[in-house]
N, CA, C and O of each residue as an XYZ file, in Angstrom:
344
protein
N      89.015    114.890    133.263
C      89.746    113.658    133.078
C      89.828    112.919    134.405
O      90.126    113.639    135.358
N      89.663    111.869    134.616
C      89.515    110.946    135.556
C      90.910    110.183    135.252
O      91.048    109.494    136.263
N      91.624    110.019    134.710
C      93.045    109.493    134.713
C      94.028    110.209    134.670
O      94.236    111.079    133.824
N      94.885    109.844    135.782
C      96.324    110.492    135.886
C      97.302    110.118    135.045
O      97.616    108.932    135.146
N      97.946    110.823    134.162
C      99.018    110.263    133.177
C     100.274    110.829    133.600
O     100.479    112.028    133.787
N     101.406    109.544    133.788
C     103.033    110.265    133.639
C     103.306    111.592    133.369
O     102.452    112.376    132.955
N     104.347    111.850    133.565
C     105.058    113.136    132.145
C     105.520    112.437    131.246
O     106.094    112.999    130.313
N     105.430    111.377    131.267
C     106.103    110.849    129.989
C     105.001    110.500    128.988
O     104.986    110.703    127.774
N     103.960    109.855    129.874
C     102.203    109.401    129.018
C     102.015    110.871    128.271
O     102.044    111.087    127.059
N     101.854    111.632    129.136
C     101.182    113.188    128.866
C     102.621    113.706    127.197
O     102.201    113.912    126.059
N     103.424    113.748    127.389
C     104.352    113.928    126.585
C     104.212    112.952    125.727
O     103.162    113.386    125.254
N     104.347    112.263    125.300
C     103.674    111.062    124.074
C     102.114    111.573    123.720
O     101.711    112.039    122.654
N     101.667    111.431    124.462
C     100.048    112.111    124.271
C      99.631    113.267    123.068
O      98.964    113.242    122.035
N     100.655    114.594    124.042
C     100.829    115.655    123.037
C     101.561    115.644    121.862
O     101.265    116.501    121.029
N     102.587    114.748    121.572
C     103.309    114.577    120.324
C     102.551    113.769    119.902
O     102.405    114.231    118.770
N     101.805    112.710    119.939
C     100.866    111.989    119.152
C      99.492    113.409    118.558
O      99.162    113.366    117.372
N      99.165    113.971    119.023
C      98.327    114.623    118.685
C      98.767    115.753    117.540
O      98.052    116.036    116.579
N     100.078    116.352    117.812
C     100.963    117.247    116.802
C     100.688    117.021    116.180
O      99.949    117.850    115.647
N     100.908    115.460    115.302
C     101.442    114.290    114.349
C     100.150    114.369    113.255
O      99.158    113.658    113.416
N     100.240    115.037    112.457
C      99.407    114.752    111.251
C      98.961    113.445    111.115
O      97.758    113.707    111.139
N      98.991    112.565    111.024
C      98.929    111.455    110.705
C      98.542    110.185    111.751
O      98.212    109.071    111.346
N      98.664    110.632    113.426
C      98.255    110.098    113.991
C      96.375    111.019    114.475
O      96.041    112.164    114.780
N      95.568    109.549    114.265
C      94.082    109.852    114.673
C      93.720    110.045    115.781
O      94.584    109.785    116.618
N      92.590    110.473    116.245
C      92.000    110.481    117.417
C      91.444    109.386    117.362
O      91.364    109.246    118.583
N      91.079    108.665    117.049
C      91.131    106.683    117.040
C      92.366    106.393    118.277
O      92.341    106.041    119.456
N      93.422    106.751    117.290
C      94.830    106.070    117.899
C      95.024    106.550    119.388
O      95.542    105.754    120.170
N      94.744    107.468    119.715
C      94.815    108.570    121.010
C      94.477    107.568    122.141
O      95.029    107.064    123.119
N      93.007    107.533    121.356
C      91.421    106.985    122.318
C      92.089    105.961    122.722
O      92.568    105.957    123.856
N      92.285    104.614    121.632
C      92.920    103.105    121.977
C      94.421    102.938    122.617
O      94.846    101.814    122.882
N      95.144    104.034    122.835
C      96.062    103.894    123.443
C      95.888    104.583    124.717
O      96.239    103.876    125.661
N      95.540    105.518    124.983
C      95.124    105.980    126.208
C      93.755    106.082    126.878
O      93.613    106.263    128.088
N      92.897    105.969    126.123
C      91.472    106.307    126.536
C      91.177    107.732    126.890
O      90.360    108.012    127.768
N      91.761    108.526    126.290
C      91.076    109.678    125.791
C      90.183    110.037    124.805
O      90.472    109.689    123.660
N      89.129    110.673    124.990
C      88.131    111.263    123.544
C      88.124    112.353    123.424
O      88.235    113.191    124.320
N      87.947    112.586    121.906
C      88.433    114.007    121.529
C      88.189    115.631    122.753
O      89.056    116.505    122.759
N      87.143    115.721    123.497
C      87.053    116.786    124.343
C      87.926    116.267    125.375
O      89.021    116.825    125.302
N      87.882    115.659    126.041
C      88.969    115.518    126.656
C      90.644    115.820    126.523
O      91.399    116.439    127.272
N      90.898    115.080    125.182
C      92.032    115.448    124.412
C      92.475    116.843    124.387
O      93.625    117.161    124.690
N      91.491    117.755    123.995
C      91.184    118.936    124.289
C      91.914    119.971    125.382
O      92.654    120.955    125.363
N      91.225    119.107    126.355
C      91.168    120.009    127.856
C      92.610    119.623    128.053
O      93.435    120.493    128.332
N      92.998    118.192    127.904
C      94.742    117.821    128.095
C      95.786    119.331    127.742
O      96.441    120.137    128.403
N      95.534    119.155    126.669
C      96.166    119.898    125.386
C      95.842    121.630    126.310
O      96.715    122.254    126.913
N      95.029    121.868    126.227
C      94.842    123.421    127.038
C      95.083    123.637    128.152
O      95.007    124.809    128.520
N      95.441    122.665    129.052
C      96.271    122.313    130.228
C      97.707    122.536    129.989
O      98.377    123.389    130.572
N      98.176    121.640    129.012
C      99.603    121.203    129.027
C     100.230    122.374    128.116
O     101.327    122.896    128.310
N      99.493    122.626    127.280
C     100.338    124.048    126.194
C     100.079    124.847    126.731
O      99.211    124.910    127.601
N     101.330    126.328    126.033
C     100.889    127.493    126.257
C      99.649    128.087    125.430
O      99.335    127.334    124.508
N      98.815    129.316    125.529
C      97.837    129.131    124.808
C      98.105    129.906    123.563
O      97.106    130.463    123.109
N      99.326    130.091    122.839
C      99.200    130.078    121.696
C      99.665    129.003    121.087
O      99.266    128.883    119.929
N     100.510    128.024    121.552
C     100.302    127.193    121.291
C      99.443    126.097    121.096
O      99.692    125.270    120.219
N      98.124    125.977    122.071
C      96.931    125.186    122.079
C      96.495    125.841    120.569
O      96.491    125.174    119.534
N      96.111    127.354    120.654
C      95.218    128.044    119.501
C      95.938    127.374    118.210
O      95.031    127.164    117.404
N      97.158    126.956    117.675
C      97.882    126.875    116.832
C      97.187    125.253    116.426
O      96.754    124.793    115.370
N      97.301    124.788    117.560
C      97.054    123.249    117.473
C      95.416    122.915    116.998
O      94.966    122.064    116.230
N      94.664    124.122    117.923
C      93.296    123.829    117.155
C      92.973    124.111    115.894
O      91.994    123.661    115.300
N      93.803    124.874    115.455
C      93.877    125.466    113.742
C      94.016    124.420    112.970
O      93.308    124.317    111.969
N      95.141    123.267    113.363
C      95.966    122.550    112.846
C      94.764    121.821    112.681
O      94.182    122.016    111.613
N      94.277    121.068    113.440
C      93.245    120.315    114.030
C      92.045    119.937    113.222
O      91.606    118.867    112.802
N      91.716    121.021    113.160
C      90.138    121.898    112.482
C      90.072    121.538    110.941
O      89.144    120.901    110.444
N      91.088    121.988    110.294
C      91.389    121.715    109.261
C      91.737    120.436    108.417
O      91.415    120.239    107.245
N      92.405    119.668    109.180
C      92.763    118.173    109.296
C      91.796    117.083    108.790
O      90.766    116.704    109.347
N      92.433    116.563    107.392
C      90.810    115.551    107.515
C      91.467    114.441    107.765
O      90.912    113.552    107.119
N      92.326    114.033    108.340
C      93.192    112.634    108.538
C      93.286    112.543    109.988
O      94.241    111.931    110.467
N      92.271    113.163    110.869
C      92.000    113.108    112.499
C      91.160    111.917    112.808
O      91.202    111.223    113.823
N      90.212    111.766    111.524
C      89.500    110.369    112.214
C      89.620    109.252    111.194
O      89.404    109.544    110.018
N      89.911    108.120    111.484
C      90.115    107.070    111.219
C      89.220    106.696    109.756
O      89.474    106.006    108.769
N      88.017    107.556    110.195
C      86.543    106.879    109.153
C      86.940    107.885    107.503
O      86.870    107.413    106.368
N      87.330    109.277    107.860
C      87.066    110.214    106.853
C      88.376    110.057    106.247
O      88.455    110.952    105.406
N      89.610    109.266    106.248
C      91.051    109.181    105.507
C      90.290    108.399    104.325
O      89.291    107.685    104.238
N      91.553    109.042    103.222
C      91.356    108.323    102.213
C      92.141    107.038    102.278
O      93.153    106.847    102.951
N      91.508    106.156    101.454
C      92.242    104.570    101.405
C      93.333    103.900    101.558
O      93.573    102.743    101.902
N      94.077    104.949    101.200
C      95.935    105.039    100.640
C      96.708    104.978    102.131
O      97.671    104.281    102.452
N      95.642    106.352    103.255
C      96.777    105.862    104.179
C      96.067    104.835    105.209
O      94.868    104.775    105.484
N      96.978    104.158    105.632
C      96.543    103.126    106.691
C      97.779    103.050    107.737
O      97.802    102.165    108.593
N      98.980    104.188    107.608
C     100.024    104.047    108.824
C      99.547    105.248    109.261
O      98.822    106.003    108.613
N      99.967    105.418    110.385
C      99.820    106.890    111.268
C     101.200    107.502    111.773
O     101.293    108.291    112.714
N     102.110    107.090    111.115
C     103.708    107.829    111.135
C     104.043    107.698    109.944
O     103.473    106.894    109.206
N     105.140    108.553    109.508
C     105.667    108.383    108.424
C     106.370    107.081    108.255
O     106.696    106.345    109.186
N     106.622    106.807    106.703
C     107.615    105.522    106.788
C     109.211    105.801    107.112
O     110.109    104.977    107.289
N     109.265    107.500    107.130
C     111.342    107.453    107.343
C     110.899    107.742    108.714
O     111.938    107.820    109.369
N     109.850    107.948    109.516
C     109.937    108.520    110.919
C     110.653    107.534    111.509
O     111.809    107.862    111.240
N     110.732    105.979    112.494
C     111.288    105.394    112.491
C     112.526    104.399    112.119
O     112.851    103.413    112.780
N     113.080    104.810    111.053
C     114.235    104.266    110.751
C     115.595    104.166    111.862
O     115.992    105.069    112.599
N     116.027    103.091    111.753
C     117.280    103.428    112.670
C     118.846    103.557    111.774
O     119.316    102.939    110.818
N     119.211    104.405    112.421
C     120.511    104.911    111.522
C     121.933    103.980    112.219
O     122.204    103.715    113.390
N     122.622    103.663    110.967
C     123.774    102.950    111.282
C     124.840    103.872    111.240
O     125.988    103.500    111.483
């Protein structure tokens, strides 16, 4: 990686990647990371059963790239994820 990210970039980074629903599209255009890279972040920043957990997650996932989702979704968070509570 040729870019230095915050703890706060790097922490958004890795919770964007958790996120079912957010792509490696979304990653790329917000940070300019690509998926191997993403990678090496992630095996840096976790412990490594945690990384192993994440590549499981990962692997399996068909809502990682933008092209292979089905039609229906077009948000990359849930709709109650953001709500603000009164």
């Amino acid at each position: 990686m040729t870019k230095k990210f915050t703890q706060e970039e790097v922490s958004r980074i890795i919770e964007m990647a958790w996120e079912d629903r957010t792509s490696l599209d979304a990653i790329f255009r917000n940070f300019g990371l690509k998926e191997d890279q993403l990678k090496l972040l992630m095996k840096k920043e976790l412990k490594r059963g945690s990384y192993t957990l994440w590549r499981k997650r990962m692997k399996v996932s068909h809502l990682r790239h933008e092209a292979l989702r089905p039609a229906g979704i077009t948000r990359a968070y849930c709709s109650q994820q953001y709500k603000f509570k009164k």
